[in-house]
N, C-alpha and C positions, 0 to 999 in steps of 0.2 A: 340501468343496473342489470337487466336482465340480459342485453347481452357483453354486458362483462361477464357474468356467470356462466353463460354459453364459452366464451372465450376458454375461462377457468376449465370448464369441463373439459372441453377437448383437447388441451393441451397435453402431449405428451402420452392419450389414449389412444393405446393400439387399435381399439375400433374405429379413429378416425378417418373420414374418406376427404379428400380436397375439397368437394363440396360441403361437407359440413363447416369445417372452417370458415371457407369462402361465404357460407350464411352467415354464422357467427360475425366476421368482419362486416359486413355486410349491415347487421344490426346493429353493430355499435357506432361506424360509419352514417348509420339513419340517427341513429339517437343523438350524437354528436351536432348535426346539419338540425334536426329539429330545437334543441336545446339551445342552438347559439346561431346558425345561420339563419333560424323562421324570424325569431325576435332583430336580427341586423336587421333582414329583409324589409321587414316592417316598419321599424325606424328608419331607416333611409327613404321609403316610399313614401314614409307622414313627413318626413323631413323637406322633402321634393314637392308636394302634393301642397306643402302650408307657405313655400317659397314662392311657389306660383302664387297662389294665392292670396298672400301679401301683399304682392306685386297689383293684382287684381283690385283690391280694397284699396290700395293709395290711388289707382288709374281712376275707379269710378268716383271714387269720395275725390278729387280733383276734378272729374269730367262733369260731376252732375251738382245740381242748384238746387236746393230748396226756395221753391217761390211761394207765393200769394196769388190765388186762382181765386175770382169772382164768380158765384152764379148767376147768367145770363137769363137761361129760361130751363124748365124742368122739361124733357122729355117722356113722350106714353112709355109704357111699360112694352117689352116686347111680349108676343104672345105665351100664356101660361103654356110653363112644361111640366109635364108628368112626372118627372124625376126629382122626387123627393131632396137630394142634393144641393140639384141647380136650380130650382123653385125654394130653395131654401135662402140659399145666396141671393137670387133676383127681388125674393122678399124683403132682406137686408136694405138692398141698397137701389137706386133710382138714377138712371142718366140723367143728365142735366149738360143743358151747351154750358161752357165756364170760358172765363177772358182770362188771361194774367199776360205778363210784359216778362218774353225771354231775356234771358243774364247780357244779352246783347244790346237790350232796349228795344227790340220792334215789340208789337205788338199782336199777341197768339191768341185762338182761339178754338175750343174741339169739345168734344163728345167725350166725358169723363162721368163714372160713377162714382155716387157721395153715398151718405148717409141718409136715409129717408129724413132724416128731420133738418135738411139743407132746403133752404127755399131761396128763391131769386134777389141777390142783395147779400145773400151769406157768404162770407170766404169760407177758405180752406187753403191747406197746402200741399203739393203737389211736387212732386222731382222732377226736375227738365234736365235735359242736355245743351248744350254752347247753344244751338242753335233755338231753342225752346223749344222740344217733340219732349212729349210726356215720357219719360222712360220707369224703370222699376227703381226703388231705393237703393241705394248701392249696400254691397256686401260689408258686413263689419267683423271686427277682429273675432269674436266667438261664434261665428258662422265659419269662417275661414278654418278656423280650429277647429268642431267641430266637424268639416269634412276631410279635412286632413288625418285628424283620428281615425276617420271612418277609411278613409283609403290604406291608413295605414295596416288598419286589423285585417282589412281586408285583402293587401297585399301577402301579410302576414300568413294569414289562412291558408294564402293560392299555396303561398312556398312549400308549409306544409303538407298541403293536400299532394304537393309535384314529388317530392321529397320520400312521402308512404306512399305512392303510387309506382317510384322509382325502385322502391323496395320490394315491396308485392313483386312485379315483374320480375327483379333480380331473383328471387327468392322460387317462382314458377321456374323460370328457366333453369334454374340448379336442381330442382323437385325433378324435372325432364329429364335433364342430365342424368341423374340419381338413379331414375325407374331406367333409362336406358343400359346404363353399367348393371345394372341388376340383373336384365334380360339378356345381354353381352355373358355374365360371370353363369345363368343357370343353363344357359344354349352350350357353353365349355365345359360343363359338370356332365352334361346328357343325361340322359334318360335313365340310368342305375346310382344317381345318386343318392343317396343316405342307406341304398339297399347292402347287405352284411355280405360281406366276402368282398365289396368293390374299392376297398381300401380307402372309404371315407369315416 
């Protein structure tokens, strides 16, 4: 709005200089890009960011098996850390060797943390890959969504942040221009300017 009223102002005022205009245009040209290009930008980057991702959640949710993992034997604890956090967490939870049979039928076996109150004999379940190596749970659809938003606004941001950065600079460069014609018009006036008898 603001600079349609800039626009408004200068039109057709005799004090106007190119670079005034040239601001004017300039701002409503930012206003316009912010207004309808930040939000496109956005949406096409969540739109892109959720397509991968999709993609992502059907590969793993197909690649990975929920099995049934036995406890073998419990593991010592490793040694206490001072880090309130990760002595939090290691508090939690207890190694223990576990068996289970990968989606292929052999039979696997490895170093997996449980629940302290898993004891030897206790199942649990666990994500494998084709081949049975423990992997992480695959991504699901409001995860996926969730980061796609997140790219998206964030996409969003950048545009705008490029968009008022692109303006700013336009806007310096014309303020330069501006003081230069200035110093140009008072070095052609000289030195008896505004003084009475010099026909100013």
């Amino acid at each position: 709005m603001h600079a349609m009223t800039g626009l408004r102002r200068w039109r057709g005022n005799p004090l106007r200089r190119p670079t005034d205009l040239a601001e004017a245009w300039t701002a409503l040209g930012a206003a316009v890009l912010i207004a309808l290009g930040v939000p496109l930008c956005g949406l096409m980057a969540g739109l892109l960011v959720h397509e991968n991702m999709a993609r992502a959640v059907l590969e793993q949710q197909h690649q990975r098996t929920l099995v049934t993992a036995t406890v073998v034997r419990a593991l010592p604890h490793p040694p206490v850390d001072s880090d309130p956090e990760t002595s939090t967490a290691r508090d939690a939870h207890r190694p223990v060797i576990a068996g289970w049979t990968a989606p292929d039928g052999t039979l696997r076996s490895g170093t997996v943390l449980v629940g302290k109150e898993h004891a030897p004999g206790n199942r649990f379940r666990i994500w494998t890959d084709s081949r049975g190596r423990i992997v992480q749970r695959p991504l699901d659809s409001t995860t996926a969504a969730s980061h796609a938003a997140l790219a998206g606004t964030g996409a969003g941001a950048a545009a705008g942040a490029l968009v008022e950065g692109a303006r700013r600079l336009v806007v310096w460069r014309l303020m330069v221009r501006r003081y230069e014609q200035w110093d140009r018009e008072w070095e052609e006036e000289g030195q008896d300017w505004g003084r009475t008898g010099t026909g100013s």
